[in-house]
C-alpha positions as CSV (number, residue, x, y, z in Angstrom):
1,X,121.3,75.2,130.7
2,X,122.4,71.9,131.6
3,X,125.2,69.9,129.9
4,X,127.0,66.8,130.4
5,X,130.5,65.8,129.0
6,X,132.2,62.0,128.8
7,X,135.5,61.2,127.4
8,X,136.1,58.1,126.6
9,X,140.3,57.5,126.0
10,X,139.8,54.3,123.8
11,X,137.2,55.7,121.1
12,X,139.7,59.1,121.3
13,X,136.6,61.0,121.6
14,X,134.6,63.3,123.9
15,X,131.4,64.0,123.6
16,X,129.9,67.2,125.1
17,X,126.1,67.4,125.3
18,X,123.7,70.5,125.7
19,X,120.2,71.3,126.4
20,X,118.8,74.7,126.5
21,X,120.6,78.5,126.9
22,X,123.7,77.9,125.8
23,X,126.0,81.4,126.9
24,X,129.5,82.5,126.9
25,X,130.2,81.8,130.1
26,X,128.6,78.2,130.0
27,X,130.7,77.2,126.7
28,X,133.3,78.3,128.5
29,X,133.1,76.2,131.4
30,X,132.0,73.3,129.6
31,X,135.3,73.5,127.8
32,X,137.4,73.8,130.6
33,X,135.9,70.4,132.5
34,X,136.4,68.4,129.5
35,X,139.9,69.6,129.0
36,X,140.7,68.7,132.8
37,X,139.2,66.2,132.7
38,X,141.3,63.3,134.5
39,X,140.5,60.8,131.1
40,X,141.2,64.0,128.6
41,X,144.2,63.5,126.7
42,X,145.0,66.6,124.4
43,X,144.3,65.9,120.6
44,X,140.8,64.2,121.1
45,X,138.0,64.6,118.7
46,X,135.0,66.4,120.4
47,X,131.6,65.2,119.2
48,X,129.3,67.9,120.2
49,X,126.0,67.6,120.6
50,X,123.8,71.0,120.5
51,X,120.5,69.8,118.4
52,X,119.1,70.7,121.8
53,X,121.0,73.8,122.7
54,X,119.8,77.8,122.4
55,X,122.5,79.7,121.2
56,X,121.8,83.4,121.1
57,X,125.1,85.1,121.5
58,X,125.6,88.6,122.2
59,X,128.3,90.7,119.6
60,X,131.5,90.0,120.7
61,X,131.0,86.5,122.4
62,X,132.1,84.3,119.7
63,X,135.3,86.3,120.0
64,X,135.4,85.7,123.6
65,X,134.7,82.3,123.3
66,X,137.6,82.0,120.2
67,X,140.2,83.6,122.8
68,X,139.5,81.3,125.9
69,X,139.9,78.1,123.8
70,X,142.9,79.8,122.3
71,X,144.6,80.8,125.4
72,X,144.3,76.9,126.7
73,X,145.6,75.4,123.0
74,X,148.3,73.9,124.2
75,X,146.4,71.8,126.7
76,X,143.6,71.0,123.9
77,X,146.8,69.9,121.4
78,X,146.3,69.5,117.8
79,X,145.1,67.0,114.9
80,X,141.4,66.9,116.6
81,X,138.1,67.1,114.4
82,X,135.3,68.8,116.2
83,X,131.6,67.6,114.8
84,X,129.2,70.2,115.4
85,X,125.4,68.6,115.7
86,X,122.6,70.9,115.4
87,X,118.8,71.0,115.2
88,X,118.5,74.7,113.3
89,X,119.8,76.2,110.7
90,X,120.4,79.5,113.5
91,X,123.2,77.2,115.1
92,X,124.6,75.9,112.6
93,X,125.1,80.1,111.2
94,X,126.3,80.3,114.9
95,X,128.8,77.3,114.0
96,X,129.9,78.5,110.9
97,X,130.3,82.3,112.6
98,X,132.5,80.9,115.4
99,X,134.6,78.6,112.8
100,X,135.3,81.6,110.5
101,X,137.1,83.3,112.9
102,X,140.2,81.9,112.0
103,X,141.5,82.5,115.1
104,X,141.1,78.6,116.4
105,X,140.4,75.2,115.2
106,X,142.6,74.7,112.5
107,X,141.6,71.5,113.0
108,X,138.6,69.8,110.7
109,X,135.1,70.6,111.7
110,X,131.8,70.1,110.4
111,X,128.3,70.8,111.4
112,X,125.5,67.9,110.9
113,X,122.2,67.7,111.9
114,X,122.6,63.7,112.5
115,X,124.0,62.1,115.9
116,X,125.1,58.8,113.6
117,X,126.4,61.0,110.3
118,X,128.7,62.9,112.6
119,X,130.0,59.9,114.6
120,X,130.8,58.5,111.7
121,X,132.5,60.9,110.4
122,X,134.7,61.3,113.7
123,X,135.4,57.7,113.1
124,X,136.9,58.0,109.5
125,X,140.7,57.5,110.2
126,X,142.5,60.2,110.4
127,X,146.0,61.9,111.8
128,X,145.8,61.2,115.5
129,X,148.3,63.2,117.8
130,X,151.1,61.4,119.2
């Protein structure tokens, strides 16, 4: 698996990229470096793009997954819209399984299957953190 994140402070955004075996301990790590990121500044929108990805997660690592992003909230912050991009209707069931938990992301997200229909979504104005 290989991924690649940017953050750009001006557009508000960043924009995590993967290609190939996506697991738990890979989603975890790719959260962490955009989150310390020296650019990342809590409350930004993540544009994520997985139409390249291969999610097949094990029972119980969603639930994983929901508790590390939990347990670093407060450096994530709040008002951010996550835009999910997949290729399959398998990831976006994995999306959908992962938002459902209720446990995180109270914040808006939506899966597409379109790079621009997503961005453009993200770029919508909306509540921005202070």
């Amino acid at each position: 698996m290989a991924y690649t994140v940017a953050v750009d402070p001006r557009a508000g955004r960043v924009t995590l990229t993967v290609r190939g075996e996506f697991t738990l301990p890979e989603a975890c790590a790719a959260f962490d470096d955009f989150v310390n990121h020296p650019d990342f500044v809590p409350g930004m929108d993540l544009l994520c793009d997985l139409r390249e990805a291969v999610m097949r997660p094990r029972p119980g690592e969603l639930e994983a997954l929901v508790r590390h992003i939990h347990s670093r909230s407060e450096r994530r912050g709040r008002g951010y819209r996550v835009a999910f991009v997949v290729a399959s209707s398998f990831e976006q069931a994995v999306i959908h399984a992962f938002h459902a938990s209720g446990l995180v992301l109270p914040e808006a997200v939506h899966t597409f299957t379109s790079m621009d229909e997503a961005a453009a979504w993200l770029a919508e104005p909306h509540e921005q953190p202070a």
